[in-house]
N, C-alpha and C positions, 0 to 999 in steps of 0.2 A: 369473594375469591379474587387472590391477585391474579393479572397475566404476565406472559412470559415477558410482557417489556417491562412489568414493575421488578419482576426478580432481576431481568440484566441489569435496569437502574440499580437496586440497590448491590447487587455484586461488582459494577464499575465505580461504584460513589468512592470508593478509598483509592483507585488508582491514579497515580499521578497524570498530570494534565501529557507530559510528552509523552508520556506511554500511548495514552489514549491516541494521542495525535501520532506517532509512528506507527499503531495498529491501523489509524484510518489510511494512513501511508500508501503502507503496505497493499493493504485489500483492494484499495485504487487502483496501483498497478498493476495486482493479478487480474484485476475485473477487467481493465483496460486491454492486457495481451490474450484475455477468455475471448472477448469482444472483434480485436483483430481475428484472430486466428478463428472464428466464426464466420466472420466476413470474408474471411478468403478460403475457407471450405478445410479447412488446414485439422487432420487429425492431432492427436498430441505425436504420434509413430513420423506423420510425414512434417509436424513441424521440428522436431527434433531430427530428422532425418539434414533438414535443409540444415540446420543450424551445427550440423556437427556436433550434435549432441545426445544422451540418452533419454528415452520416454519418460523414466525415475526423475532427469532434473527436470524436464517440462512440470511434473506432478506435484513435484516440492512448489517451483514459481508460483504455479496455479493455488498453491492452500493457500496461500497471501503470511506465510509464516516465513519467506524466505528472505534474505538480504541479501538485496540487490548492493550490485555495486556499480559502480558509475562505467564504467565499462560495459559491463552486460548491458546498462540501460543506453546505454549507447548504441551498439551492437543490433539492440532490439530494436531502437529509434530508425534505425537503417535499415535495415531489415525492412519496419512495416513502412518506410517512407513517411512517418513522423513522428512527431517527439511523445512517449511515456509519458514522460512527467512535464507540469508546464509549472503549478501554484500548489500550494497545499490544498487539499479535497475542501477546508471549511476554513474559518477564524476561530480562534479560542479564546476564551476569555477566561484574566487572570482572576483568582479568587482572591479577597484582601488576607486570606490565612493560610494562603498557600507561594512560597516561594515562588516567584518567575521564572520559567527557563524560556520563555517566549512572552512576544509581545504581540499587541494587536495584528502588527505588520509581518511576524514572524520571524523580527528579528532577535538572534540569539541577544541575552542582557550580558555584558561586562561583569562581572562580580569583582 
């Protein structure tokens, strides 16, 4: 009997390496503002309250499905008094059969 991490293994095997890496992204950030907003006692009501904004877009942030944009993460950075995002959550490594869209370093490649 497989477990559930063989079934995600092989349900993420085809997906592209940036995918994968913008889904870790993503979940980073929402884990990170779940994390604040923990630590400082912060409903989703009062921290959307402070923020100027509705309970619904705290909810969307929180699925790790949402796109941030440099601003929000901004906004937010200020807010909790430091930065969201600092490195990518991991390194990835390129496959020899798979196009590059990053590299070790995570720099974008030239085409």
């Amino acid at each position: 009997m497989k477990n559930i991490n063989d079934k995600f293994q092989q349900m993420t095997a085809d997906v592209p390496l940036y995918i994968q890496a913008e889904l870790d992204i993503s979940f980073a950030i929402s884990n990170e503002i779940y994390t604040l907003m923990q630590e400082r006692g912060l409903s989703k009501k009062q921290f959307a309250d402070a923020l100027g904004k509705k309970p619904s877009e705290i909810t969307k942030w929180l699925s790790g499905q949402h796109n941030f944009t440099i601003r929000t993460l901004a906004m937010l950075s200020v807010f909790f008094g430091k930065p969201l995002i600092q490195t990518c959550p991991r390194k990835y490594e390129i496959l020899e059969d798979e196009h590059p869209t990053m590299v070790a370093e995570d720099t974008p490649v030239n085409d």
